[in-house]
C-alpha positions in Angstrom: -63.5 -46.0 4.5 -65.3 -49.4 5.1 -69.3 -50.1 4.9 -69.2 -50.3 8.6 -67.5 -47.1 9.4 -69.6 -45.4 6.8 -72.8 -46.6 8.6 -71.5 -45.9 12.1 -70.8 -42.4 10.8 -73.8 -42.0 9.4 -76.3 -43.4 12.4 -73.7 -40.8 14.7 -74.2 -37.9 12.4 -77.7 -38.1 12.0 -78.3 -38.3 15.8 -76.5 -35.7 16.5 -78.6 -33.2 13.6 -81.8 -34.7 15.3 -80.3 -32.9 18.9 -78.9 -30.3 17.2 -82.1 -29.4 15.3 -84.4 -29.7 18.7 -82.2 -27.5 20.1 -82.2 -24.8 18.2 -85.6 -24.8 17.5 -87.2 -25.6 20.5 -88.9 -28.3 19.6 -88.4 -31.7 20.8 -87.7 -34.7 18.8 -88.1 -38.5 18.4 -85.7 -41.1 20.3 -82.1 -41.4 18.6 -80.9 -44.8 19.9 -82.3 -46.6 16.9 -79.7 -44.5 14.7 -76.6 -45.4 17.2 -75.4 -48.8 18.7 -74.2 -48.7 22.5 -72.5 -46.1 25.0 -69.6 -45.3 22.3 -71.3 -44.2 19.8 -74.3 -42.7 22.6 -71.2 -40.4 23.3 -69.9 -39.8 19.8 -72.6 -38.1 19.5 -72.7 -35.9 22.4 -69.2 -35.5 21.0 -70.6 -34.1 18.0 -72.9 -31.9 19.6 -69.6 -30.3 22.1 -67.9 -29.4 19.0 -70.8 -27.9 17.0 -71.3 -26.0 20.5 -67.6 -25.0 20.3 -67.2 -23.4 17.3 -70.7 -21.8 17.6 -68.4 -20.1 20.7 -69.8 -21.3 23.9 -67.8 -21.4 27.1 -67.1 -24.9 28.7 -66.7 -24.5 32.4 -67.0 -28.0 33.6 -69.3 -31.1 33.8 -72.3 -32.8 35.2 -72.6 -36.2 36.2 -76.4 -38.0 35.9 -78.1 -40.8 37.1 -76.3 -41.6 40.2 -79.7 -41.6 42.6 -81.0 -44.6 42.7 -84.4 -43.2 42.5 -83.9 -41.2 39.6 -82.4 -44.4 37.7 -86.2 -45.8 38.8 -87.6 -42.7 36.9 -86.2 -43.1 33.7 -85.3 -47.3 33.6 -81.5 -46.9 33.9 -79.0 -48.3 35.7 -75.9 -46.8 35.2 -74.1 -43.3 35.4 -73.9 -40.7 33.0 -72.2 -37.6 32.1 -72.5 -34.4 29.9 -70.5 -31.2 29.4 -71.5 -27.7 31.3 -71.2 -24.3 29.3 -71.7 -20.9 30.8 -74.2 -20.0 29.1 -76.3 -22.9 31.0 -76.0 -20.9 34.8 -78.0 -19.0 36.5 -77.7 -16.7 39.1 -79.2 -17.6 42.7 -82.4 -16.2 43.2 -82.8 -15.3 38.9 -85.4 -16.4 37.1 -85.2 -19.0 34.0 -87.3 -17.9 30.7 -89.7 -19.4 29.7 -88.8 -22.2 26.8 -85.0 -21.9 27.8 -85.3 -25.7 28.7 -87.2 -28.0 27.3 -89.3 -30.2 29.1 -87.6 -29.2 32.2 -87.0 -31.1 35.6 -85.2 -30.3 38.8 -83.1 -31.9 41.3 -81.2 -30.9 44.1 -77.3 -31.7 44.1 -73.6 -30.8 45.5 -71.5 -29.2 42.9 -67.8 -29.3 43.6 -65.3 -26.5 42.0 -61.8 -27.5 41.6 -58.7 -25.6 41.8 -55.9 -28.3 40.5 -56.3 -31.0 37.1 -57.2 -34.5 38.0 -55.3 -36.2 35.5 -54.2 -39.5 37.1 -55.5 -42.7 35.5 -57.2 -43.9 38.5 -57.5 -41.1 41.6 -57.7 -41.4 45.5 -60.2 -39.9 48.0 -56.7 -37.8 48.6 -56.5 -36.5 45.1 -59.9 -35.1 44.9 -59.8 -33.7 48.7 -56.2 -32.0 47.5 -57.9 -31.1 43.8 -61.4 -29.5 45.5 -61.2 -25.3 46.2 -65.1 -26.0 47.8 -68.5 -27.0 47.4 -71.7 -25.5 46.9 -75.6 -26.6 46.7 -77.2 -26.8 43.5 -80.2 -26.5 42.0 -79.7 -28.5 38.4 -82.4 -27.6 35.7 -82.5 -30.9 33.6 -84.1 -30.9 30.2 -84.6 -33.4 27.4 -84.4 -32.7 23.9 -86.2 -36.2 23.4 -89.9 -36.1 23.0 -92.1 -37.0 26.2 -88.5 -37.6 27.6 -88.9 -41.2 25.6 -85.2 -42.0 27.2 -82.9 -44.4 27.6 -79.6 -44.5 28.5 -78.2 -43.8 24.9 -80.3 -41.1 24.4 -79.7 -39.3 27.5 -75.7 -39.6 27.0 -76.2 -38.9 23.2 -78.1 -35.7 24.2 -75.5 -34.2 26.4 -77.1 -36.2 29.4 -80.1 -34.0 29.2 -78.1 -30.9 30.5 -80.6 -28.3 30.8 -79.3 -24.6 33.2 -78.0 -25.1 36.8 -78.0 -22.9 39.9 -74.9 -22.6 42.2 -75.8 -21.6 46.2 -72.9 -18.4 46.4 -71.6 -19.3 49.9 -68.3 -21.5 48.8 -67.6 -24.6 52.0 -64.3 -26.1 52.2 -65.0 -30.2 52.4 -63.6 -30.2 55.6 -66.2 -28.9 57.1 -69.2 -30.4 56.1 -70.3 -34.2 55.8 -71.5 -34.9 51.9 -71.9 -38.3 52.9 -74.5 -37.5 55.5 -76.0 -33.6 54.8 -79.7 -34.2 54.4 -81.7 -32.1 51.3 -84.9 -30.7 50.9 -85.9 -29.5 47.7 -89.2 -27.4 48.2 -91.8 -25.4 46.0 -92.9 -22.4 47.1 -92.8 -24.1 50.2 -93.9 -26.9 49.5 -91.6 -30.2 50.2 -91.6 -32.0 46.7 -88.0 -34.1 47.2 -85.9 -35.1 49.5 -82.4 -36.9 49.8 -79.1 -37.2 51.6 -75.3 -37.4 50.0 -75.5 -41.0 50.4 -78.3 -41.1 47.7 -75.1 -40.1 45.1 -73.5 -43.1 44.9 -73.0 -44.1 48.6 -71.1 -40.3 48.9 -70.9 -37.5 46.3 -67.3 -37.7 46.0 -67.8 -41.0 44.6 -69.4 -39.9 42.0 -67.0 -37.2 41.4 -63.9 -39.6 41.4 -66.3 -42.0 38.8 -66.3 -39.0 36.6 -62.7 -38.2 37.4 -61.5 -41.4 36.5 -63.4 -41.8 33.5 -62.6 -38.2 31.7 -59.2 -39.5 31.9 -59.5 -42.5 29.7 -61.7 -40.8 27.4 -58.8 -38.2 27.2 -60.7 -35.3 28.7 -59.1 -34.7 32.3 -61.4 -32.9 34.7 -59.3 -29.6 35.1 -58.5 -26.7 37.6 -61.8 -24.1 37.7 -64.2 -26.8 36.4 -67.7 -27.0 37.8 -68.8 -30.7 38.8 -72.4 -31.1 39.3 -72.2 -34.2 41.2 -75.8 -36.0 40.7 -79.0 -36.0 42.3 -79.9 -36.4 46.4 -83.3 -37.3 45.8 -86.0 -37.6 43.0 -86.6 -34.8 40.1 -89.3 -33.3 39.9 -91.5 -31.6 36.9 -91.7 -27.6 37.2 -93.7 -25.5 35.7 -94.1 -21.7 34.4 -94.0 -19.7 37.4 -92.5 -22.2 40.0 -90.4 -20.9 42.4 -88.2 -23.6 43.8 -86.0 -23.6 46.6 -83.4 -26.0 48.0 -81.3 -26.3 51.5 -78.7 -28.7 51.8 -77.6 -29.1 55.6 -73.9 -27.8 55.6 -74.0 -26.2 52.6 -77.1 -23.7 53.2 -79.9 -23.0 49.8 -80.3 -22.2 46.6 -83.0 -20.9 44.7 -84.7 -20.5 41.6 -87.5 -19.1 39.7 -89.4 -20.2 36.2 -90.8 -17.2 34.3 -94.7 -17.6 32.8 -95.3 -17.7 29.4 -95.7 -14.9 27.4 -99.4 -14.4 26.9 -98.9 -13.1 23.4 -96.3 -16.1 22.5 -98.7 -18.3 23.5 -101.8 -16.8 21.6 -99.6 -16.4 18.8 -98.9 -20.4 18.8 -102.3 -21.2 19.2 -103.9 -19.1 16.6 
């Protein structure tokens, strides 16, 4: 093994204990894109943190994309796409409530999440191939978290930290693409009632299926086809926002109807407990 593959290996693996360490205990860490150089090794290490996942048994059941809003590439300085494996353990019923800590540092954004029923394993897909390849859509509710201190992020540390997947929300009334304009559907994201983002599908890369066929298209190469029953989260219709313990946050997609979800208090004695 050369020099240089020992110190990419190195700057990779020691990233990817960083995430892995804030992970499991909860507490946030410093920027990793001083240990890695570029987009490859950004997602060698979310690589590294999939497999760890893996074998720790955790359920893949499809992926997010990130970063296609223009507005929220404004929030965090980026310009560019991103995207990051789901697990099951990362959903939450409509309606449920999130624990407290579950996420850390957590932000929300409202989104159209696709569910396929056939592979996309083509090279380069159509508009045609992801119509044929789509069972439905649904709206989301997508729970981002960083495990990156004060969310300190660029783009390598958002891809190298599983593109700050936190817990997502699905809407449980399934709409076949034909009948419902992604392009054009208009989102409100509120708080208990409060309107705190809005957006259209056009904010998702011109249309959320373009963003799906980006991911599509780019799964293949990196020899990870999208496959039938994935989840696709597809990206943000407006700007995230911060929550907060006891939020209640509630979003309606026109043509896809709402989702909701809840963000449980602290514990009181947790919280004495850390501060004693």
């Amino acid at each position: 093994m050369s020099t240089v593959t020992t110190a990419l290996d190195i700057g990779v693996g020691a990233a990817a204990r960083l995430l892995l360490d804030a992970h499991a205990t909860g507490t946030p860490c410093s920027p990793v894109r001083e240990l890695i150089d570029g987009l490859d090794e950004a997602y060698a290490v979310q690589e590294c943190l999939t497999r760890s996942w893996l074998a720790a048994g955790r359920r893949p059941v499809g992926r997010k994309i990130g970063l296609t809003s223009q507005s929220v590439q404004r929030q965090l300085g980026v310009d560019s796409p991103d995207f990051g494996m789901l697990f099951a353990d990362m959903a939450v019923p409509d309606g449920a409530e999130i624990p407290a800590g579950a996420v850390l540092q957590p932000r929300a954004e409202a989104e159209v999440a696709l569910v396929l029923e056939r592979d996309l394993t083509h090279e380069r897909h159509t508009i045609a191939d992801l119509l044929r390849a789509t069972a439905f859509a649904l709206p989301a509710i997508e729970v981002v978290g960083s495990r990156i201190r004060d969310w300190d992020i660029l783009l390598t540390d958002t891809i190298a930290d599983n593109a700050s997947c936190g817990m997502y929300v699905l809407g449980n009334r399934p709409v076949q693409l034909a009948d419902v304009d992604l392009r054009l559907c208009g989102m409100v994201l509120e708080r208990r009632g409060q309107q705190v983002s809005t957006g259209t599908g056009a904010a998702c890369l011109g249309h959320p299926l373009n963003a799906a066929l980006w991911l599509a298209d780019t799964l293949v190469r990196c020899g990870h086809p999208l496959r039938a029953g994935d989840t696709v989260l597809t990206g943000a219709l407006g700007p995230m926002v911060p929550t907060a313990p006891g939020d209640v946050l509630e979003a309606r997609i026109e043509g896809l109807g709402d989702v909701r979800v809840a963000f449980a208090q602290e514990d009181a004695t947790r919280e004495e407990g850390r501060t004693a």
